[in-house]
N, CA, C and O atoms as CSV, one atom per row, in Angstrom:
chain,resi,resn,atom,element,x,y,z
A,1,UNK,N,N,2.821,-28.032,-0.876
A,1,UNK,CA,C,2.165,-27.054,-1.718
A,1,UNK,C,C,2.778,-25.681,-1.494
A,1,UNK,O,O,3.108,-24.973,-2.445
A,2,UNK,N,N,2.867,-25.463,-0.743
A,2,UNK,CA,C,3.549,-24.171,0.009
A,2,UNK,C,C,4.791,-23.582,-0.729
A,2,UNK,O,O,5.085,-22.387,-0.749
A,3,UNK,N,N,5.730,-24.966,-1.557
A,3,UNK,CA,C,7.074,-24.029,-1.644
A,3,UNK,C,C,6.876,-23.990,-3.001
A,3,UNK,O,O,7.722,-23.270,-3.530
A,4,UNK,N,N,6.016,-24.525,-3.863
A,4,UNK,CA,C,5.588,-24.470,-5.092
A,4,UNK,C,C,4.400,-23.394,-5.539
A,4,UNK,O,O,3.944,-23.216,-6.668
A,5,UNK,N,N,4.106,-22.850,-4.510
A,5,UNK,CA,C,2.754,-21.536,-5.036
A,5,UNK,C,C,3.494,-20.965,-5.896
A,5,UNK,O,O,3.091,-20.918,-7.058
A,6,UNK,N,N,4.940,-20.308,-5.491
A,6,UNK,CA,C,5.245,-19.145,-6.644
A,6,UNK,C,C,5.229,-19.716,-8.332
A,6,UNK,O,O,4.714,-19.202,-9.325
A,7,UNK,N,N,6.125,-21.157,-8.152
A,7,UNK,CA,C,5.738,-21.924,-8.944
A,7,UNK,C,C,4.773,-21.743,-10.131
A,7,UNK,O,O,4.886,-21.289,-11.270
A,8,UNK,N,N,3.980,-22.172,-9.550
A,8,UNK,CA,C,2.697,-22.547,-9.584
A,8,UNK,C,C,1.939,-20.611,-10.252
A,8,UNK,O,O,1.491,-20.392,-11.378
A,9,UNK,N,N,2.023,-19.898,-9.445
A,9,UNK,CA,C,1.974,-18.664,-9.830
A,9,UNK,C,C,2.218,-17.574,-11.502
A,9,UNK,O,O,1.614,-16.828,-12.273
A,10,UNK,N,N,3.860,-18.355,-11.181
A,10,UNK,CA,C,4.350,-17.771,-12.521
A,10,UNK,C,C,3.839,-18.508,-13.639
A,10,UNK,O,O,3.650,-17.946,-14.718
A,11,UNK,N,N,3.621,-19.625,-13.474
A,11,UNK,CA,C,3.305,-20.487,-14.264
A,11,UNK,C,C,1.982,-20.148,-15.022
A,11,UNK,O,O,1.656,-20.066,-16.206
A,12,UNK,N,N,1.528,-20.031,-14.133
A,12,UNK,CA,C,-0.245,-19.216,-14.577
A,12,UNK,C,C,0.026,-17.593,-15.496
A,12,UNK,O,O,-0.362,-17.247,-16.612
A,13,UNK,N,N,0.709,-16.993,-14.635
A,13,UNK,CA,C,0.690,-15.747,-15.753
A,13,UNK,C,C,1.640,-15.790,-16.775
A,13,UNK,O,O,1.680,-14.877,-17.600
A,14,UNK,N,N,2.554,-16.914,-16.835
A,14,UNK,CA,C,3.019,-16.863,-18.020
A,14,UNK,C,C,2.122,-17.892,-19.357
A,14,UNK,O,O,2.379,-17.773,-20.555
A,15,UNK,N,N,1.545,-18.423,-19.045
A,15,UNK,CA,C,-0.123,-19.470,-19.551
A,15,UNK,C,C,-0.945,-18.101,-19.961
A,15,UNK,O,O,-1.297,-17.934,-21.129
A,16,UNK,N,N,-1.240,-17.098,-18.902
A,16,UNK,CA,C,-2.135,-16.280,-19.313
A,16,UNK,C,C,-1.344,-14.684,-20.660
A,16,UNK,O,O,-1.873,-13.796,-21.328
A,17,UNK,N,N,0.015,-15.120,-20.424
A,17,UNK,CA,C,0.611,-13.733,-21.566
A,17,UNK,C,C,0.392,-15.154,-22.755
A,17,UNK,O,O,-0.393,-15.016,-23.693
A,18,UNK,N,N,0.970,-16.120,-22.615
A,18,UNK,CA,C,0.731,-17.027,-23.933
A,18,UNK,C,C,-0.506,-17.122,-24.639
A,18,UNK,O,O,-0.557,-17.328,-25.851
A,19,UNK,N,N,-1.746,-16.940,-23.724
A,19,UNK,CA,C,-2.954,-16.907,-24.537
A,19,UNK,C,C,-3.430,-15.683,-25.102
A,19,UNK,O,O,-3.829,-15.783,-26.262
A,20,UNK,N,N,-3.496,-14.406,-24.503
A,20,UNK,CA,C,-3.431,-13.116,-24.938
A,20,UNK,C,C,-2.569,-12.925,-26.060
A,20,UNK,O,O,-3.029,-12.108,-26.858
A,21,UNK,N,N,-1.300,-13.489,-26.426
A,21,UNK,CA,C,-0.225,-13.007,-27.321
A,21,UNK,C,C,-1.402,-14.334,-28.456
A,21,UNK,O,O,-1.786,-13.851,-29.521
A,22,UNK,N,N,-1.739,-15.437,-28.234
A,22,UNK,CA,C,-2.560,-16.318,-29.403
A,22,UNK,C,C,-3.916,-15.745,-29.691
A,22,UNK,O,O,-4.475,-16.182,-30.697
A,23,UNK,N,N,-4.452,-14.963,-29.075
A,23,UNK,CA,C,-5.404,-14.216,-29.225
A,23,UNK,C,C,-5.334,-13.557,-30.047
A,23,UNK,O,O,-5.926,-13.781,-31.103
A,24,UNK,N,N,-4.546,-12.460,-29.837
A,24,UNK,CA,C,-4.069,-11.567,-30.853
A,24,UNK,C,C,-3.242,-11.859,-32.209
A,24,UNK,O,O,-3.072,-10.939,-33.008
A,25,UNK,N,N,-2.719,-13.179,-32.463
A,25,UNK,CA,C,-2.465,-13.818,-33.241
A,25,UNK,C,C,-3.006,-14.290,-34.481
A,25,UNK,O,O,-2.804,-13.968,-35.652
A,26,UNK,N,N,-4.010,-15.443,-33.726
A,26,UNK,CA,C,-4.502,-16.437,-34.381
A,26,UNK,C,C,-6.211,-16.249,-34.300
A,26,UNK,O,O,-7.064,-16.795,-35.000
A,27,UNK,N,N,-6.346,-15.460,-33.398
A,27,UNK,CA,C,-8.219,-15.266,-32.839
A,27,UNK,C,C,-7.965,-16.204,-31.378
A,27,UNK,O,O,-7.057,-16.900,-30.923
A,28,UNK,N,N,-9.287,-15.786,-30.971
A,28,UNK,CA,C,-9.688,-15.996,-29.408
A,28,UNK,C,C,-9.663,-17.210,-29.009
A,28,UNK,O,O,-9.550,-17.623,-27.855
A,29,UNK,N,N,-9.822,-18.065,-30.435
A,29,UNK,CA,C,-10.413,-19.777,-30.358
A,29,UNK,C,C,-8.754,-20.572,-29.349
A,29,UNK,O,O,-8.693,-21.472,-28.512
A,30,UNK,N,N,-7.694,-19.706,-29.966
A,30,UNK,CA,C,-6.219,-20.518,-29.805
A,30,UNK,C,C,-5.802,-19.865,-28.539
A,30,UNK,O,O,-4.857,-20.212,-27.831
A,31,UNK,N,N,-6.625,-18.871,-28.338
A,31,UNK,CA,C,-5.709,-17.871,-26.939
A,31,UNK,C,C,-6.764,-18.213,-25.990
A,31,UNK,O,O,-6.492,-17.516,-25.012
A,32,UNK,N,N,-8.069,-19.054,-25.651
A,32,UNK,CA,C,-9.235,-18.900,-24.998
A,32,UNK,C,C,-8.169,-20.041,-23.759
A,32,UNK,O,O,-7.798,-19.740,-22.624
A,33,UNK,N,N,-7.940,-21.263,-24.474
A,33,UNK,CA,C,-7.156,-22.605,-23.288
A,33,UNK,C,C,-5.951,-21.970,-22.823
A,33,UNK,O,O,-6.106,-21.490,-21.701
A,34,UNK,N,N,-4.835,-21.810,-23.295
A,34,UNK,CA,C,-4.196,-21.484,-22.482
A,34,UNK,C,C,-4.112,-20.396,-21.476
A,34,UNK,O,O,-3.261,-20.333,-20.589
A,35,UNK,N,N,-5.176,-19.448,-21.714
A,35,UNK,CA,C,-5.370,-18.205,-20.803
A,35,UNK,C,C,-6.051,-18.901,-19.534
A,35,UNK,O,O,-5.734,-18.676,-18.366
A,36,UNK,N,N,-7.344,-20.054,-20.099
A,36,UNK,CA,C,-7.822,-20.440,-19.266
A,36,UNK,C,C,-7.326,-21.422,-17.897
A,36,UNK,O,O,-7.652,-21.710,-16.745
A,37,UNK,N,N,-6.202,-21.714,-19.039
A,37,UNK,CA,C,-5.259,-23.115,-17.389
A,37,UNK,C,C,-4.392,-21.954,-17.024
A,37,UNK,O,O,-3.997,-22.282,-15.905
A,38,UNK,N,N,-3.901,-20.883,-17.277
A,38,UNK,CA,C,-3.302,-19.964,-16.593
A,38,UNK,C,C,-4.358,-18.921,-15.549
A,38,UNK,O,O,-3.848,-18.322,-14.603
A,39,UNK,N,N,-5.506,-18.826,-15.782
A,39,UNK,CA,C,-6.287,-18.689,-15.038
A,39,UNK,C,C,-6.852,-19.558,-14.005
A,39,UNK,O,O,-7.026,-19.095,-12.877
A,40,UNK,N,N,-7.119,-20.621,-14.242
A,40,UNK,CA,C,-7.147,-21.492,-13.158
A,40,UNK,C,C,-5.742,-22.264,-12.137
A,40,UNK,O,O,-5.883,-23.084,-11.229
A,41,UNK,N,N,-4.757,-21.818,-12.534
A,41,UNK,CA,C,-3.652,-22.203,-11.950
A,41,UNK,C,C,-3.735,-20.810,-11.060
A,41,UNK,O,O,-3.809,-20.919,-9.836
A,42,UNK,N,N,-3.725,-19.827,-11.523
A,42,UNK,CA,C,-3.557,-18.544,-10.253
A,42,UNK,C,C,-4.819,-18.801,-9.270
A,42,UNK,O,O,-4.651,-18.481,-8.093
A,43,UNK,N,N,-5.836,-19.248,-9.579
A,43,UNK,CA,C,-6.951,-19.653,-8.818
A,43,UNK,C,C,-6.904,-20.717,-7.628
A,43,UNK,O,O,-7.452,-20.968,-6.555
A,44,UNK,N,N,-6.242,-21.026,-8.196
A,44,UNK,CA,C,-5.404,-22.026,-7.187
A,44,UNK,C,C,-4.359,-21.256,-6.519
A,44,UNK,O,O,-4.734,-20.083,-6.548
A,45,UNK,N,N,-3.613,-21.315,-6.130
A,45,UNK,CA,C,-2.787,-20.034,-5.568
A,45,UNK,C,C,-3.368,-19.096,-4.726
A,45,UNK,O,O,-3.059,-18.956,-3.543
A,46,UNK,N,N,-4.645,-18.118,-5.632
A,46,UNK,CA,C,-5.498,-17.655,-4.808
A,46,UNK,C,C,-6.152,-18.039,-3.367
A,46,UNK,O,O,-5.991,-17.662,-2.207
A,47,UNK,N,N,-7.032,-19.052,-4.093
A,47,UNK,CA,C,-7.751,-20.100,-3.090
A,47,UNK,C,C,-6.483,-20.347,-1.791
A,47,UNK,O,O,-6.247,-19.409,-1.030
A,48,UNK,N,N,-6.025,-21.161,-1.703
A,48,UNK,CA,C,-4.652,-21.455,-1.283
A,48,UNK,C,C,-4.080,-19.989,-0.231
A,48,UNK,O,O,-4.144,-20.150,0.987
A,49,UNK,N,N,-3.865,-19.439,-0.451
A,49,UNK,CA,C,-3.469,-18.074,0.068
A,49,UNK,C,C,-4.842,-17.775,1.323
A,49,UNK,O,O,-4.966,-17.699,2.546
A,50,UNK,N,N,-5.599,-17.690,0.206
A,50,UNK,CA,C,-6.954,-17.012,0.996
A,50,UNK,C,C,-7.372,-18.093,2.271
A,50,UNK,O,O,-7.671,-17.624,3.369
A,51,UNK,N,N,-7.368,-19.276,2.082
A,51,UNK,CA,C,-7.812,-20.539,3.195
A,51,UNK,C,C,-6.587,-20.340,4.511
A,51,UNK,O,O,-6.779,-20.744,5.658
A,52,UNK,N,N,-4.892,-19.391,3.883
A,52,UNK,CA,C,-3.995,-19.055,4.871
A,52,UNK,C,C,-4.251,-17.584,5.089
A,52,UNK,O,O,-3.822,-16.832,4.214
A,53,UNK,N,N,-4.749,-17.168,5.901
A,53,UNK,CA,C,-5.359,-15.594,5.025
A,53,UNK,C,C,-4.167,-14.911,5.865
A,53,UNK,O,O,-3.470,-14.073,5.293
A,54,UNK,N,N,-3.884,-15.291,7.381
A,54,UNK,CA,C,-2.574,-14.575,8.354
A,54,UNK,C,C,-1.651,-14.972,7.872
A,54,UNK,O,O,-0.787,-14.177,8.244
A,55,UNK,N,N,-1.042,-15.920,7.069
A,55,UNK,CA,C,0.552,-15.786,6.635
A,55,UNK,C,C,0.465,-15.422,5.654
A,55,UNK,O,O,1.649,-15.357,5.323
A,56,UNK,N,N,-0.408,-14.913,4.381
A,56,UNK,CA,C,-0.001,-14.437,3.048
A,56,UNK,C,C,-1.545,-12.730,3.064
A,56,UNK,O,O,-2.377,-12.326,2.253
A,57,UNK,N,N,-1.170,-12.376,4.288
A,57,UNK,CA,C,-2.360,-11.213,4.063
A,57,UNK,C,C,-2.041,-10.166,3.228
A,57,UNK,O,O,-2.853,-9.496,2.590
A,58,UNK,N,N,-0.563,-10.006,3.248
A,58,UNK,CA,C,-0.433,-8.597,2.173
A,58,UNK,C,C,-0.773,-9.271,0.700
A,58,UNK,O,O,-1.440,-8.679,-0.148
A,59,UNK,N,N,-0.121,-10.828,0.488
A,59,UNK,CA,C,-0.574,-10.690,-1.175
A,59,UNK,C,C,-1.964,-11.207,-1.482
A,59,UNK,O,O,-2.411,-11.476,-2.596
A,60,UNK,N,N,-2.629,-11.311,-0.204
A,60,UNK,CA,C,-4.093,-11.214,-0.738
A,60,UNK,C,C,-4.937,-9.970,-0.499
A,60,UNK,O,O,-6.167,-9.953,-0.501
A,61,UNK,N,N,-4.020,-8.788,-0.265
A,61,UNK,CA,C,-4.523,-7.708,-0.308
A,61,UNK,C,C,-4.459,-6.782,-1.956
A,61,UNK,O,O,-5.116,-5.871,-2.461
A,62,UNK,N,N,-3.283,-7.623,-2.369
A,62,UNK,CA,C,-2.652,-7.446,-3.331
A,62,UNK,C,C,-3.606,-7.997,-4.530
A,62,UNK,O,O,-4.127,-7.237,-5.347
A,63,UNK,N,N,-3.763,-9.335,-4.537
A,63,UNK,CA,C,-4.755,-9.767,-5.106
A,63,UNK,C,C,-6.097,-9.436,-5.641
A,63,UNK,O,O,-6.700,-9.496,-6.712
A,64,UNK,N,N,-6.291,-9.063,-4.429
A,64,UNK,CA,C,-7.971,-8.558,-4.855
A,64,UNK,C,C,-8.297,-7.215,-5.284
A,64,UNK,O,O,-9.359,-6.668,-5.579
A,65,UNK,N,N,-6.629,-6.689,-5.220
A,65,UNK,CA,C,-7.022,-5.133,-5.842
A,65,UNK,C,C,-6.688,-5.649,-7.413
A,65,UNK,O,O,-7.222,-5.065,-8.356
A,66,UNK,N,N,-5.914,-6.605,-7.596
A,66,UNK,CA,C,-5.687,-6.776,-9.204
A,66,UNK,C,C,-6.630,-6.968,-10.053
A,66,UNK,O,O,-6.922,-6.539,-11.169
A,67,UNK,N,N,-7.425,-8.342,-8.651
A,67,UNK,CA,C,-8.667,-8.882,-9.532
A,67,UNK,C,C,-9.536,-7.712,-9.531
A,67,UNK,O,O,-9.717,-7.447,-10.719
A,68,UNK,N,N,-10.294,-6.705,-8.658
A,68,UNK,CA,C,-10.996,-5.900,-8.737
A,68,UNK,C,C,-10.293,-4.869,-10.292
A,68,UNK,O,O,-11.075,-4.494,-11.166
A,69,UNK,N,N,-9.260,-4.659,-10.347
A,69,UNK,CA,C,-9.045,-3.355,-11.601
A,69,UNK,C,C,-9.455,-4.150,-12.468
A,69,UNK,O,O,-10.180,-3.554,-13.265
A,70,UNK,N,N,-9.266,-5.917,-12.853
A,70,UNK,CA,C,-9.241,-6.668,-13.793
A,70,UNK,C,C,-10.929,-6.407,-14.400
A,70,UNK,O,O,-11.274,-6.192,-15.562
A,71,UNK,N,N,-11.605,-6.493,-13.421
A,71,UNK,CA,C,-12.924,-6.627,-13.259
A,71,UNK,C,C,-13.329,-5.145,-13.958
A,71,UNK,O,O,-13.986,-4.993,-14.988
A,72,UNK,N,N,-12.792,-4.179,-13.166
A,72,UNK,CA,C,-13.181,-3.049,-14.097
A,72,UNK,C,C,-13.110,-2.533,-15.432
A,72,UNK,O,O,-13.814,-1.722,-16.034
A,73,UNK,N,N,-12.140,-3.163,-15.738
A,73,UNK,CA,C,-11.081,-3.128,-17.158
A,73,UNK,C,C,-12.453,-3.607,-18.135
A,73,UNK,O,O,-13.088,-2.911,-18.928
A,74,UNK,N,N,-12.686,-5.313,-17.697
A,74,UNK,CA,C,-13.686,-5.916,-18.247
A,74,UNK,C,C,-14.956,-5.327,-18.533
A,74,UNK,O,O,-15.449,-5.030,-19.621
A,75,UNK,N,N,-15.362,-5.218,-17.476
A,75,UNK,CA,C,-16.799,-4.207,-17.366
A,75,UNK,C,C,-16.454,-2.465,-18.287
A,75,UNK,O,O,-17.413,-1.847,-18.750
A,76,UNK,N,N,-15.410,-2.064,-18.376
A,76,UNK,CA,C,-15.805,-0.771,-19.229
A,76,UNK,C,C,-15.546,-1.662,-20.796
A,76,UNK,O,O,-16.515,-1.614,-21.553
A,77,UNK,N,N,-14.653,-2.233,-21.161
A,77,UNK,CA,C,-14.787,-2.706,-22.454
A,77,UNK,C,C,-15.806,-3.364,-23.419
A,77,UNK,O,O,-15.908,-3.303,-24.644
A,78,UNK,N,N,-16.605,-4.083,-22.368
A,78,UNK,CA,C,-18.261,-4.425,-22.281
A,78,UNK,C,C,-18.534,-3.259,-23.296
A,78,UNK,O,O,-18.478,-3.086,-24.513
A,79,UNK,N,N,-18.927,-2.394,-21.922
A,79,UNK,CA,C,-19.926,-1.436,-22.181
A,79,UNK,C,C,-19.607,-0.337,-23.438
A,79,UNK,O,O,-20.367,0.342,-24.129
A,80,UNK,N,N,-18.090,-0.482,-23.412
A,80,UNK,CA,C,-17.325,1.097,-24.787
A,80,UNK,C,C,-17.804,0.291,-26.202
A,80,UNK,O,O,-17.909,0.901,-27.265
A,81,UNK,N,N,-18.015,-0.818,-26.104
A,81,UNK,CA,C,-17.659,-1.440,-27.469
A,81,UNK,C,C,-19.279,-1.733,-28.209
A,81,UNK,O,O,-19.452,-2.334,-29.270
A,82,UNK,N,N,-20.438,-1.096,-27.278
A,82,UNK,CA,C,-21.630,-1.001,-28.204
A,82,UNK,C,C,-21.545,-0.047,-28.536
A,82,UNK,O,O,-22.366,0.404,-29.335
């Protein structure tokens, strides 16, 4: 598993630009799956990292600041769009 994370990694965010670019395309219905197995493939990765937390500590420091801005991003667009 180990020499395939990056793998495994790119793989996910390039799943997650493919569903965003069908989103904006076609509507949410065509961009919702592939964002979603590109989301669960970095989740994996994540997980994975985090269960090694001393050999991969910088990119799970890295991580959780992404997921945290991600999170914020989400939460103001929520709230701007009533």
């Amino acid at each position: 598993m180990k020499k395939y994370l990056r793998e495994i990694e790119i793989s996910g965010l390039v799943l997650v630009i493919i569903g965003i670019a069908f989103s904006w395309i076609w509507g949410a219905n065509f961009g919702m799956w592939p964002c979603f197995m590109g989301l669960l493939l970095w989740l994996v990765t994540f997980l994975y990292k985090a269960f090694h937390w001393n050999e991969y500590a910088r990119e799970n420091r890295q991580n959780i600041v992404i997921l945290l801005i991600a999170i914020i991003i989400l939460l103001l667009q929520m709230f701007t769009r009533q």
